[in-house]
PAPA-269644 format. One line per field, with one value per residue (C-alpha): residue in one letter; z, x, y; residue number from 0. Coordinates in Angstrom, 2 decimals, always signed. Layout:
! residues N
res c(A ...) $
Z c(Z ...) $
X c(X ...) $
Y c(Y ...) $
n c(NUM ...) $
***
This chain:
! residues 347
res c(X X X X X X X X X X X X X X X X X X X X X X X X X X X X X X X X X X X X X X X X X X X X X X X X X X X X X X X X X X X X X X X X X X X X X X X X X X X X X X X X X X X X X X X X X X X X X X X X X X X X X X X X X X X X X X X X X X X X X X X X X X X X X X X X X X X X X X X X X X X X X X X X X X X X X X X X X X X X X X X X X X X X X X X X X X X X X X X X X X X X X X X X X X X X X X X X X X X X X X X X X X X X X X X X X X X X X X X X X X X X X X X X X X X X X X X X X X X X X X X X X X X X X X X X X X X X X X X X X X X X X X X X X X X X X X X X X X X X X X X X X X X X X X X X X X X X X X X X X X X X X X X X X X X X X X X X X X X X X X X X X X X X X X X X X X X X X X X X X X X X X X X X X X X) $
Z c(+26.50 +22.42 +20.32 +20.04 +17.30 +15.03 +17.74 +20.10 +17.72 +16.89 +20.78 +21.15 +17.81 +18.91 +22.08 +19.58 +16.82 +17.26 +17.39 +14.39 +12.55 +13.86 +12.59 +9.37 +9.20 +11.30 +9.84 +6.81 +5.07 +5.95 +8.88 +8.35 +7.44 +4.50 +7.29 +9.78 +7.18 +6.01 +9.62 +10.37 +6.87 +7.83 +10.66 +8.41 +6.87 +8.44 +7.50 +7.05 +8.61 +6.94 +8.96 +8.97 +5.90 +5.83 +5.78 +7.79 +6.55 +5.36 +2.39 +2.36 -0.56 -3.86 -6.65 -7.41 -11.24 -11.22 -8.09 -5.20 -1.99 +1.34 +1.98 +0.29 +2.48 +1.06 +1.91 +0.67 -0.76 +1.79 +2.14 +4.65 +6.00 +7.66 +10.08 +11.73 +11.61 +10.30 +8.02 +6.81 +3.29 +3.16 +6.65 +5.67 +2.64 +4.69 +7.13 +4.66 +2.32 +6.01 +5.82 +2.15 +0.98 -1.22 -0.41 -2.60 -2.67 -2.74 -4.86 -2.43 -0.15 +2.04 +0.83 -2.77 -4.80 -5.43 -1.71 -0.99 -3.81 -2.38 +1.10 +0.04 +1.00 -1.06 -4.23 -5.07 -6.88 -8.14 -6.96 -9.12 -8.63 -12.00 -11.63 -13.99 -16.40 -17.98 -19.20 -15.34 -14.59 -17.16 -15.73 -12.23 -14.18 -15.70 -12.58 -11.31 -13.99 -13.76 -9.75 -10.09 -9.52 -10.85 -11.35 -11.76 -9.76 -10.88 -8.43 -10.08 -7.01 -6.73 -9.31 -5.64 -2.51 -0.14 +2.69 +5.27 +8.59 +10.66 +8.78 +8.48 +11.50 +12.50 +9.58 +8.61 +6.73 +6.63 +8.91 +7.35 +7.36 +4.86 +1.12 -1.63 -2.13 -5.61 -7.41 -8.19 -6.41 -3.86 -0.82 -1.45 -4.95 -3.10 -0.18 -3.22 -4.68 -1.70 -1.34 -5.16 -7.58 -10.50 -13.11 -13.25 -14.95 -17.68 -19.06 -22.22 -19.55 -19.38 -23.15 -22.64 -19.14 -21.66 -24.08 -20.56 -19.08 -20.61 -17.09 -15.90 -14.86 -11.60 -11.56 -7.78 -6.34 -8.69 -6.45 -9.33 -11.96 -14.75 -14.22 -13.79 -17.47 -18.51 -16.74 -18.38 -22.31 -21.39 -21.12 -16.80 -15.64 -11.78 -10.47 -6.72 -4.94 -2.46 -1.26 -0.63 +2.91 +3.49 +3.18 -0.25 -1.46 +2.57 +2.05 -0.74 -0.63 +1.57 -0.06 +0.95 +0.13 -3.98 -3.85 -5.37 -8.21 -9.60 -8.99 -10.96 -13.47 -14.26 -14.02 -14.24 -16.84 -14.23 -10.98 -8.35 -4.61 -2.04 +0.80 +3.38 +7.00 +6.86 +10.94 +11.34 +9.07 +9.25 +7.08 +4.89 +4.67 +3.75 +1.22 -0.58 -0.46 -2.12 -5.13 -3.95 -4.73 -2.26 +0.31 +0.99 +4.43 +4.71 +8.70 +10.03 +8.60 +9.69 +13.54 +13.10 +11.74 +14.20 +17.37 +15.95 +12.39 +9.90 +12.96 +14.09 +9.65 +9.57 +13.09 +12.01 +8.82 +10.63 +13.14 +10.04 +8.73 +11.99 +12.01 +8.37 +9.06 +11.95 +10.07 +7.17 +9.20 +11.74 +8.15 +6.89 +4.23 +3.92 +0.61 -1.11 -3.86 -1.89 -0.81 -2.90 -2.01 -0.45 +2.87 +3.48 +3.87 +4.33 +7.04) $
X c(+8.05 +8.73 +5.36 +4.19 +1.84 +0.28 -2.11 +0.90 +2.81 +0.08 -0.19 +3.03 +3.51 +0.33 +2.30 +5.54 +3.45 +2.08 -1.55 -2.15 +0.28 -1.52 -4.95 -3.82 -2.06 -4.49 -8.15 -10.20 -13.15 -16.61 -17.74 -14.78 -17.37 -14.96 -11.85 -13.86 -15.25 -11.66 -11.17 -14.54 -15.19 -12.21 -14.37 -17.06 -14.51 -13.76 -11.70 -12.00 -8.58 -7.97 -6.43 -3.75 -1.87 +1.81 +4.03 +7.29 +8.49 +6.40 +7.06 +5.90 +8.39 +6.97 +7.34 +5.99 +5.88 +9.02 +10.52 +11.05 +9.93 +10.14 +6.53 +3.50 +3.33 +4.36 +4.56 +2.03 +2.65 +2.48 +2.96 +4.82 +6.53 +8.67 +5.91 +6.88 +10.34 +13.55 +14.68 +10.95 +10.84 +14.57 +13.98 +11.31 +13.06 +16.00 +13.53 +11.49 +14.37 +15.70 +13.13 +13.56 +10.08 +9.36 +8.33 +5.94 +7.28 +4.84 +4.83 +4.30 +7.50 +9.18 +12.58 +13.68 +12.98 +16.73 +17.63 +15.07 +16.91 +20.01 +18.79 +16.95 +17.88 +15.67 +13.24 +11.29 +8.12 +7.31 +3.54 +2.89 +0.46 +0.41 +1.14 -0.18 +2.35 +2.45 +5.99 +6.89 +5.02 +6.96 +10.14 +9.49 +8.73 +11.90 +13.62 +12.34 +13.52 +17.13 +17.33 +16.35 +12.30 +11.18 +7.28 +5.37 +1.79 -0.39 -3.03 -6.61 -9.08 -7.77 -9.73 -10.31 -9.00 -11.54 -13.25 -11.26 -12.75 -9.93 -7.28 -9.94 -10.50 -6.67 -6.06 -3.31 +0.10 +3.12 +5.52 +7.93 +10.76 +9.13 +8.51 +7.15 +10.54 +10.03 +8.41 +10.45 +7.61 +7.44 +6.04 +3.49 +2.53 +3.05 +0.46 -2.00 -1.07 -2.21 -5.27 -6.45 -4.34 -4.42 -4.60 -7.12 -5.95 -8.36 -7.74 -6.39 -3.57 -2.46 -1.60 +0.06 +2.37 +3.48 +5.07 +7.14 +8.28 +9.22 +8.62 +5.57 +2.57 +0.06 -2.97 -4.30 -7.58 -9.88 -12.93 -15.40 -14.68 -16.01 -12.62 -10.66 -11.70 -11.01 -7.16 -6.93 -7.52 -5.39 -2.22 -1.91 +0.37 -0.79 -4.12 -4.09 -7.66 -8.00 -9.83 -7.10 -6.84 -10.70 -9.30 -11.20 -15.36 -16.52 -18.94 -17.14 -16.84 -14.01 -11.13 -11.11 -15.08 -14.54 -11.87 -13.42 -15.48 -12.35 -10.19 -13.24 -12.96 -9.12 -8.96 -5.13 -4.42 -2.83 -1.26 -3.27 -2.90 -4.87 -4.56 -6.49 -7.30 -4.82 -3.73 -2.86 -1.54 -5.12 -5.85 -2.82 -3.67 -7.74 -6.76 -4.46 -7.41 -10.00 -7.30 -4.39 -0.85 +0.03 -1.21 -0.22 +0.26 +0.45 -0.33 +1.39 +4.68 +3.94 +3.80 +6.60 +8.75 +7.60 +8.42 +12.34 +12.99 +13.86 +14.33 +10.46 +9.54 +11.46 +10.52 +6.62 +6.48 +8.01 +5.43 +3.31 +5.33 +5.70 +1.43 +1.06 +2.89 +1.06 -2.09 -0.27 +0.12 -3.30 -5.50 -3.10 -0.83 +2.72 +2.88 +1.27 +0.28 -2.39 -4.39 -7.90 -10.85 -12.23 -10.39 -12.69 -16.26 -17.98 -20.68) $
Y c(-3.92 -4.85 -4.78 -8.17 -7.20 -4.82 -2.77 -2.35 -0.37 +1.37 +2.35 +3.53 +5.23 +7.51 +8.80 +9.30 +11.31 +14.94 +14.77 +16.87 +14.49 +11.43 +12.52 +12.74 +9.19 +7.54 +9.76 +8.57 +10.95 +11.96 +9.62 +7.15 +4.39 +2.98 +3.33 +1.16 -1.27 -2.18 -3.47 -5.17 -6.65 -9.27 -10.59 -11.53 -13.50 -17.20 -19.59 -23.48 -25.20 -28.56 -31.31 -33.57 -32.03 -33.73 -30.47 -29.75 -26.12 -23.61 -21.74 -18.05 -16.87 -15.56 -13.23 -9.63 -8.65 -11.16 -9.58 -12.21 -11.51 -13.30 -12.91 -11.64 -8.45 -5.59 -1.78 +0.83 +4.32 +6.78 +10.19 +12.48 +9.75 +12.26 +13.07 +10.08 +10.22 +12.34 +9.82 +9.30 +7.08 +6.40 +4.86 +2.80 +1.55 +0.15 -1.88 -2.74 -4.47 -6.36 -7.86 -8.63 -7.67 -4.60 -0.83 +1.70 +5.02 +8.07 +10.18 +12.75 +11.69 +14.14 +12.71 +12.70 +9.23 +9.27 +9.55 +6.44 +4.47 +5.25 +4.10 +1.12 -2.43 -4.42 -3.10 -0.32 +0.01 +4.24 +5.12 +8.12 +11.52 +13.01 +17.01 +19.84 +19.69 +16.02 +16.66 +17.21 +14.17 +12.03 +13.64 +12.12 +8.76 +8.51 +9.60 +6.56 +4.11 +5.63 +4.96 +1.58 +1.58 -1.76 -0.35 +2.32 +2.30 +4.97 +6.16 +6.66 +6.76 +10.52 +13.12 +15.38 +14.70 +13.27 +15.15 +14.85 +16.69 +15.86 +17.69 +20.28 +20.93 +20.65 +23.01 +19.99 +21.33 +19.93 +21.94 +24.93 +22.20 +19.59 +19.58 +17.60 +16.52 +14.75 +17.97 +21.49 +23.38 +26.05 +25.91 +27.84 +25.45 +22.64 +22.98 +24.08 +20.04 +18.61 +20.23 +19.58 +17.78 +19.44 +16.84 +13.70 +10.88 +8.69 +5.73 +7.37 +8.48 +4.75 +5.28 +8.38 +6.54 +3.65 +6.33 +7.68 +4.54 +0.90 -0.68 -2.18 -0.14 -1.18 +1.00 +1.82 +2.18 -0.30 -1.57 -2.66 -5.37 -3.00 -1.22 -4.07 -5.68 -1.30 -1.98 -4.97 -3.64 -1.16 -4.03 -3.08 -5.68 -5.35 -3.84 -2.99 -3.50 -0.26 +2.23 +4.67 +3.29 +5.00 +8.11 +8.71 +8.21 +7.64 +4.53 +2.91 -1.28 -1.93 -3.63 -7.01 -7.35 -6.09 -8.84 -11.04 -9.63 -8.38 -11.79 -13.32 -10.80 -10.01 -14.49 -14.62 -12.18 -9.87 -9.72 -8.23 -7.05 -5.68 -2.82 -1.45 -2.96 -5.74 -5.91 -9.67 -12.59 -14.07 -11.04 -11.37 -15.41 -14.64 -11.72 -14.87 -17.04 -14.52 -14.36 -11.74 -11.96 -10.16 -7.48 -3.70 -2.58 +1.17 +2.91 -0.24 +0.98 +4.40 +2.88 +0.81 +3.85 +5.90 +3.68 +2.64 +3.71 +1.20 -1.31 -1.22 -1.53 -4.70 -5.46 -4.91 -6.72 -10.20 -9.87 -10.20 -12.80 -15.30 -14.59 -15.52 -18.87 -19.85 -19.03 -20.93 -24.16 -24.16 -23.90 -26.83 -24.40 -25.44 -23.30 -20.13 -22.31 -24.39 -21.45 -20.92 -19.80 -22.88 -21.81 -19.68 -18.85 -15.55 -14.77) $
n c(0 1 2 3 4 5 6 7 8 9 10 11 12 13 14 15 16 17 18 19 20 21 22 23 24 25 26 27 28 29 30 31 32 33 34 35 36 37 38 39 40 41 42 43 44 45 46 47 48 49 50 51 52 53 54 55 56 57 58 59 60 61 62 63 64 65 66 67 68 69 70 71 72 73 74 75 76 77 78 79 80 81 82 83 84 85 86 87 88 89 90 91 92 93 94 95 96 97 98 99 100 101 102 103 104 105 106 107 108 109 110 111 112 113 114 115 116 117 118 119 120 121 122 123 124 125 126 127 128 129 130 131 132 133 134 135 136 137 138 139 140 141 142 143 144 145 146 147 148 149 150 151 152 153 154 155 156 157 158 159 160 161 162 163 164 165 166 167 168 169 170 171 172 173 174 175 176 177 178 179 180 181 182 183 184 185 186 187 188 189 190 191 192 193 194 195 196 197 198 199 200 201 202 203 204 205 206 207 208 209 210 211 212 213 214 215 216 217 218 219 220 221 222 223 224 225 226 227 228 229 230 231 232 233 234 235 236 237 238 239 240 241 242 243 244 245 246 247 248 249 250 251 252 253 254 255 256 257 258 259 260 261 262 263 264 265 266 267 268 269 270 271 272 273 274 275 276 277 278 279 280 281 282 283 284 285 286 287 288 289 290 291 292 293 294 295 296 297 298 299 300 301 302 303 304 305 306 307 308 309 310 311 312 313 314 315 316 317 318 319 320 321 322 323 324 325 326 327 328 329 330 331 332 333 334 335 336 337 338 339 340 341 342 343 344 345 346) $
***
């Protein structure tokens, strides 16, 4: 039977993925309280459905940094993508632009940025690791700007990587036939970056990124408003609420909770999005309300790439879509533009 939602591709992806593979997508750190949080926080969340609203069509189009997208769902970074699948990023590019909405690439892909570029069907935003050597790191950044990456997203909730037991106890690698594609490391090197990157950003690093790159820089992984007014002096055009997905600090606010603190602190002067836990377009449609732009999906896009390649990314993100609108019209939202915080109201 064809998915009908988010959990069903989740189902089937699981019997498509080794097991070792699928801890690693689907684990978070410590005792996975952050992981679980970014799911159950949403249920504290309810919303407050006006009535009788005149509205025919409803309009779910909108813009990213200036980019226009059919919905305000995009796709996270993610590495190893080709644990799900051969064609791994470049797949999830294609389904991802069918369904004319934007993709994240990692970093850390298992296909080059070039070869996603090249296999993209709608636009590309750069998420960047920074590696030892800064003048390797701006080398990847410009690599970016030449094939066509409209942003680059620097991750900054990353100074160690997070205890994760699963891949621990799994003894997690990525298999003999994979490679940090986008760095000109050996084996050998680049199992050592995975395990501890080897250069922490600052916010004096933000300087340093505008001297690499004339497009526009997100930062990822801000849960506090203290370091969304630091992002702000620092001229970020886009901050991205997460929690690396509770993969990172285990009992750290989930994502959708430090929503608004930051919303109420940034107050316009930059774009901002949110990942982590988003499962159904009542998620996508609260994460609008409490002052998002848009919203990040990451192990969703994993399933769907794992269950039919580019076909199940598109065919994932309009299951999003078609949930979003209902959600849209049974609150009384013919547009993006009429959703505030008054639709909802937290428990």
């Amino acid at each position: 039977m064809e998915p009908i939602n988010l959990n069903d591709y989740e189902a089937l992806a699981q019997a498509r993925v080794e097991p070792i593979a699928w801890d690693y997508i689907q684990g978070g750190s410590d005792d996975e309280v952050t992981l679980r949080a970014n799911r159950t926080t949403f249920e504290r969340i309810w919303l407050r459905p006006r009535m009788l609203v005149n509205g025919s069509t409803c309009d779910m189009s909108t813009t990213v940094l200036g980019t226009p997208v059919s919905m305000p769902i995009l796709v996270a970074p993610m590495a190893y993508q080709c644990l799900a699948h051969p064609e791994g990023e470049c797949a999830t590019a294609h389904g991802t632009g069918m369904a004319n909405s934007l993709m994240i690439a990692s970093a850390f892909s298992t296909r080059t940025l070039e070869d996603i570029a090249a296999s993209a069907s709608g636009s590309l935003w750069f998420q960047l690791y920074l590696y030892r050597n800064l003048e390797v790191s701006g080398e990847v950044v410009r690599r970016a700007e030449a094939a066509g990456y409209r942003a680059i997203v620097l991750t900054v909730d990353l100074p160690r990587l997070g205890n994760r037991e699963k891949d621990t106890r799994n003894n997690f690698s990525l298999p003999s036939h994979m490679n940090l594609a986008n760095f000109p490391v050996e084996k050998a090197e680049a199992e050592e970056l995975k395990i501890a990157l080897p250069f922490t950003p600052t916010w004096e690093t933000l300087d340093w990124l505008k001297t690499v790159t004339s497009l526009p820089i997100l930062v990822k992984g801000i849960l506090t408003a203290e370091d969304a007014r630091l992002a702000l002096e620092r001229g970020v055009a886009g901050i991205i609420v997460s929690n690396h997905g509770g993969r990172q600090l285990d009992s750290a606010i989930a994502s959708i909770e430090a929503l608004p603190e930051i919303t109420e602190a940034v107050a316009g002067r930059c774009e901002i999005y949110l990942d982590g836990g988003i499962r159904r377009g009542t998620d996508v449609l609260k994460a609008l309300a409490l002052g998002a732009r848009a919203v990040l999906v990451g192990r969703p896009a994993f399933w769907g790439l794992a269950v039919n390649g580019a076909q199940g990314v598109q065919h994932m993100l309009e299951i999003l879509r078609t949930e979003l609108e209902l959600a849209m019209v049974l609150s009384g939202h013919y547009s993006l533009e009429t959703i505030d915080r008054s639709l909802v109201k937290w428990v």
